[in-house]
C-alpha positions, 0 to 999 in steps of 0.5 A: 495470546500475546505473552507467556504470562497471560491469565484467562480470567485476565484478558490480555488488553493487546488481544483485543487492540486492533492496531496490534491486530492490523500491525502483526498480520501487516509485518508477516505479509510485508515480510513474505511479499518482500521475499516474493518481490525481492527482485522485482523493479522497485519492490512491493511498491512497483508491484503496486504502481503495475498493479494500479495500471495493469486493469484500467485505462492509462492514466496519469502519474499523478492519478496514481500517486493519488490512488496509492498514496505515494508522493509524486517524486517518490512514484517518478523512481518507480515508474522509471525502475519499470520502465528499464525492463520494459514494463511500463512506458509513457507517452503524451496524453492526447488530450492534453500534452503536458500530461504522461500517460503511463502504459503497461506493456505486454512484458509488464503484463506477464511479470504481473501475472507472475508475482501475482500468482506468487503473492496469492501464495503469501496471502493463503499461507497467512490467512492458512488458519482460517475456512475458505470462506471465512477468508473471503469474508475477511478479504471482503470486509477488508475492502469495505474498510480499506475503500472508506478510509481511502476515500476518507483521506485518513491524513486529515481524519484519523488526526481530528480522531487522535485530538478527540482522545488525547488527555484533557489540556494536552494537545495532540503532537504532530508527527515528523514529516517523512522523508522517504528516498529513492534508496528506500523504494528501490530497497522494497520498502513500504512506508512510503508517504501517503500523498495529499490530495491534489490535482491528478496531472503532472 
Protein backbone atom coordinates (compact mmCIF):
# COMPACT_ATOMS: atom_id res chain seq x y z
CA UNK A 1 0.00 0.00 0.00
CA UNK A 2 1.03 3.51 -0.66
CA UNK A 3 1.82 4.72 3.27
CA UNK A 4 2.58 3.29 6.77
CA UNK A 5 -0.55 4.64 7.95
CA UNK A 6 -3.13 3.13 5.66
CA UNK A 7 -6.16 1.52 7.52
CA UNK A 8 -7.93 -1.37 5.74
CA UNK A 9 -11.41 -0.12 6.39
CA UNK A 10 -9.74 2.96 5.07
CA UNK A 11 -8.76 2.20 1.23
CA UNK A 12 -6.20 4.41 0.39
CA UNK A 13 -7.55 6.76 -2.74
CA UNK A 14 -3.79 6.42 -4.59
CA UNK A 15 -4.01 2.45 -4.60
CA UNK A 16 -6.79 2.62 -7.10
CA UNK A 17 -5.65 5.99 -9.04
CA UNK A 18 -4.16 4.64 -12.35
CA UNK A 19 -1.79 7.63 -13.13
CA UNK A 20 -0.05 6.79 -9.67
CA UNK A 21 -0.15 3.01 -10.86
CA UNK A 22 1.16 3.89 -14.56
CA UNK A 23 3.93 6.44 -12.87
CA UNK A 24 5.56 3.79 -10.37
CA UNK A 25 5.84 0.84 -12.71
CA UNK A 26 7.13 3.74 -15.35
CA UNK A 27 10.00 5.03 -13.03
CA UNK A 28 11.08 1.60 -11.88
CA UNK A 29 11.31 0.65 -15.69
CA UNK A 30 12.78 3.76 -16.78
CA UNK A 31 15.39 3.65 -13.73
CA UNK A 32 16.37 -0.11 -14.81
CA UNK A 33 16.43 0.67 -18.75
CA UNK A 34 18.62 3.50 -18.07
CA UNK A 35 21.32 1.27 -16.31
CA UNK A 36 21.07 -1.31 -19.32
CA UNK A 37 21.27 1.45 -22.03
CA UNK A 38 23.66 3.60 -20.16
CA UNK A 39 26.09 3.51 -22.98
CA UNK A 40 24.04 2.99 -25.81
CA UNK A 41 23.94 5.78 -28.49
CA UNK A 42 21.56 8.03 -27.37
CA UNK A 43 20.03 6.17 -24.64
CA UNK A 44 16.36 4.48 -24.19
CA UNK A 45 15.31 6.96 -26.92
CA UNK A 46 17.97 5.56 -29.58
CA UNK A 47 17.22 1.89 -28.39
CA UNK A 48 13.75 3.26 -29.60
CA UNK A 49 14.61 4.90 -32.92
CA UNK A 50 16.64 1.33 -33.74
CA UNK A 51 13.98 -0.57 -32.47
CA UNK A 52 11.28 1.38 -34.87
CA UNK A 53 13.90 0.50 -37.86
CA UNK A 54 15.14 -2.67 -36.81
CA UNK A 55 11.94 -5.00 -38.46
CA UNK A 56 10.33 -3.12 -40.87
CA UNK A 57 11.08 -1.41 -44.29
CA UNK A 58 13.40 1.61 -44.37
CA UNK A 59 11.69 4.60 -43.79
CA UNK A 60 11.84 7.87 -43.51
CA UNK A 61 12.74 10.50 -40.47
CA UNK A 62 9.74 11.75 -40.52
CA UNK A 63 7.92 8.24 -40.09
CA UNK A 64 9.68 7.57 -37.29
CA UNK A 65 9.52 10.66 -35.32
CA UNK A 66 5.71 10.40 -35.92
CA UNK A 67 5.58 6.34 -34.81
CA UNK A 68 7.48 7.46 -31.72
CA UNK A 69 6.36 10.64 -30.75
CA UNK A 70 9.47 12.53 -31.10
CA UNK A 71 9.93 15.84 -32.56
CA UNK A 72 11.82 15.87 -35.54
CA UNK A 73 14.74 18.09 -34.59
CA UNK A 74 15.13 15.96 -31.54
CA UNK A 75 15.06 12.55 -33.70
CA UNK A 76 18.16 14.24 -36.28
CA UNK A 77 20.53 14.03 -32.71
CA UNK A 78 19.52 10.55 -32.46
CA UNK A 79 19.85 9.27 -35.95
CA UNK A 80 23.26 11.09 -36.01
CA UNK A 81 24.80 9.41 -32.35
CA UNK A 82 23.57 5.97 -34.39
CA UNK A 83 24.97 6.68 -37.25
CA UNK A 84 28.86 7.27 -35.51
CA UNK A 85 29.16 3.62 -34.53
CA UNK A 86 27.91 2.48 -37.41
CA UNK A 87 24.48 1.57 -36.64
CA UNK A 88 22.15 2.89 -38.90
CA UNK A 89 22.83 4.73 -42.15
CA UNK A 90 20.86 7.01 -44.46
CA UNK A 91 20.49 7.04 -47.94
CA UNK A 92 18.05 9.07 -50.73
CA UNK A 93 14.76 7.31 -51.13
CA UNK A 94 14.29 6.41 -54.74
CA UNK A 95 11.13 7.36 -55.13
CA UNK A 96 11.75 10.44 -53.89
CA UNK A 97 15.16 12.05 -53.58
CA UNK A 98 14.52 14.72 -51.23
CA UNK A 99 13.46 11.99 -48.92
CA UNK A 100 16.50 10.09 -46.39
CA UNK A 101 15.91 6.69 -45.57
CA UNK A 102 17.07 5.49 -42.88
CA UNK A 103 18.87 1.99 -42.85
CA UNK A 104 20.11 -0.33 -39.83
CA UNK A 105 23.30 -2.06 -40.43
CA UNK A 106 24.07 -5.57 -39.53
CA UNK A 107 26.61 -3.84 -36.60
CA UNK A 108 23.31 -2.02 -35.66
CA UNK A 109 21.38 -5.25 -35.69
CA UNK A 110 23.82 -7.36 -33.27
CA UNK A 111 23.80 -3.96 -30.84
CA UNK A 112 20.07 -4.38 -31.08
CA UNK A 113 19.82 -7.74 -30.31
CA UNK A 114 22.08 -7.11 -27.67
CA UNK A 115 20.56 -4.59 -25.26
CA UNK A 116 17.27 -6.29 -26.33
CA UNK A 117 18.18 -9.35 -24.28
CA UNK A 118 19.14 -6.90 -21.61
CA UNK A 119 15.92 -4.91 -21.21
CA UNK A 120 13.93 -8.65 -21.38
CA UNK A 121 15.89 -8.97 -18.20
CA UNK A 122 14.65 -5.52 -16.73
CA UNK A 123 11.01 -6.34 -17.96
CA UNK A 124 11.03 -9.95 -16.05
CA UNK A 125 12.54 -8.47 -13.05
CA UNK A 126 9.75 -6.09 -12.63
CA UNK A 127 6.72 -7.93 -13.86
CA UNK A 128 8.93 -10.96 -10.99
CA UNK A 129 5.54 -10.92 -8.81
CA UNK A 130 3.34 -11.93 -11.29
CA UNK A 131 2.59 -15.86 -12.87
CA UNK A 132 3.78 -16.28 -16.39
CA UNK A 133 0.91 -15.87 -17.79
CA UNK A 134 -0.55 -13.10 -16.16
CA UNK A 135 2.34 -11.30 -17.30
CA UNK A 136 1.47 -11.89 -20.87
CA UNK A 137 -2.08 -10.76 -20.29
CA UNK A 138 -0.80 -7.67 -18.78
CA UNK A 139 1.87 -7.23 -21.62
CA UNK A 140 -1.01 -7.94 -24.13
CA UNK A 141 -3.36 -5.71 -22.81
CA UNK A 142 -0.81 -2.98 -22.52
CA UNK A 143 -0.52 -3.06 -26.22
CA UNK A 144 -4.18 -2.85 -26.95
CA UNK A 145 -4.15 0.50 -24.85
CA UNK A 146 -0.89 1.69 -26.02
CA UNK A 147 -1.96 1.12 -30.11
CA UNK A 148 -5.56 3.11 -29.16
CA UNK A 149 -3.94 5.85 -27.63
CA UNK A 150 -1.47 6.16 -30.22
CA UNK A 151 -3.70 6.17 -32.93
CA UNK A 152 -5.90 8.47 -30.95
CA UNK A 153 -3.21 11.03 -30.97
CA UNK A 154 -3.49 11.55 -26.87
CA UNK A 155 -2.20 15.56 -27.36
CA UNK A 156 -5.60 16.35 -28.70
CA UNK A 157 -7.91 14.09 -26.66
CA UNK A 158 -6.89 13.46 -23.25
CA UNK A 159 -6.76 17.50 -23.34
CA UNK A 160 -10.81 17.54 -24.54
CA UNK A 161 -10.73 14.62 -21.48
CA UNK A 162 -9.14 17.15 -18.79
CA UNK A 163 -11.87 20.28 -19.92
CA UNK A 164 -14.71 17.61 -19.54
CA UNK A 165 -13.13 17.58 -15.65
CA UNK A 166 -12.23 20.56 -14.58
CA UNK A 167 -14.00 22.42 -11.86
CA UNK A 168 -17.36 24.45 -13.24
CA UNK A 169 -16.37 27.95 -14.35
CA UNK A 170 -12.39 27.08 -14.47
CA UNK A 171 -10.98 26.70 -17.61
CA UNK A 172 -8.25 24.16 -18.25
CA UNK A 173 -4.50 25.93 -17.98
CA UNK A 174 -2.38 24.54 -20.92
CA UNK A 175 0.77 23.16 -20.02
CA UNK A 176 4.36 25.04 -20.79
CA UNK A 177 5.73 23.99 -24.07
CA UNK A 178 8.92 21.66 -23.58
CA UNK A 179 11.64 22.24 -24.55
CA UNK A 180 13.83 19.42 -24.73
CA UNK A 181 17.77 19.59 -26.17
CA UNK A 182 20.02 17.56 -27.71
CA UNK A 183 22.01 17.42 -24.14
CA UNK A 184 18.79 15.59 -22.72
CA UNK A 185 18.49 12.97 -25.37
CA UNK A 186 22.13 12.25 -25.44
CA UNK A 187 21.92 12.00 -21.45
CA UNK A 188 19.04 8.95 -21.76
CA UNK A 189 16.26 10.95 -21.07
CA UNK A 190 12.85 9.91 -21.82
CA UNK A 191 10.58 12.98 -21.84
CA UNK A 192 11.05 14.11 -24.79
CA UNK A 193 8.20 15.83 -26.89
CA UNK A 194 5.47 13.82 -28.68
CA UNK A 195 5.35 14.86 -32.21
CA UNK A 196 2.06 16.64 -33.83
CA UNK A 197 1.02 14.87 -36.41
CA UNK A 198 2.37 16.01 -39.69
CA UNK A 199 3.45 14.84 -43.11
CA UNK A 200 5.67 11.69 -42.86
CA UNK A 201 8.79 13.43 -45.21
CA UNK A 202 11.71 15.32 -44.35
Amino acid sequence: MTGATHRPDRPDPLDDDLGWMLGIVFRGYVRAAEHALADFPGGPRGYQVLTAAVNRPARNQGAIAEELGIDRTVLTYLIDDLERPGFVARRADPADRRNRLVDVTDVGRAAWEQRRLALRHVESHLLGTLAPPESATLRALLQRVACSAQAADPLRDLCEVVAQVQPSGRAPTAPAPSRTGAAAVRGGSTATPRARRRSSTD
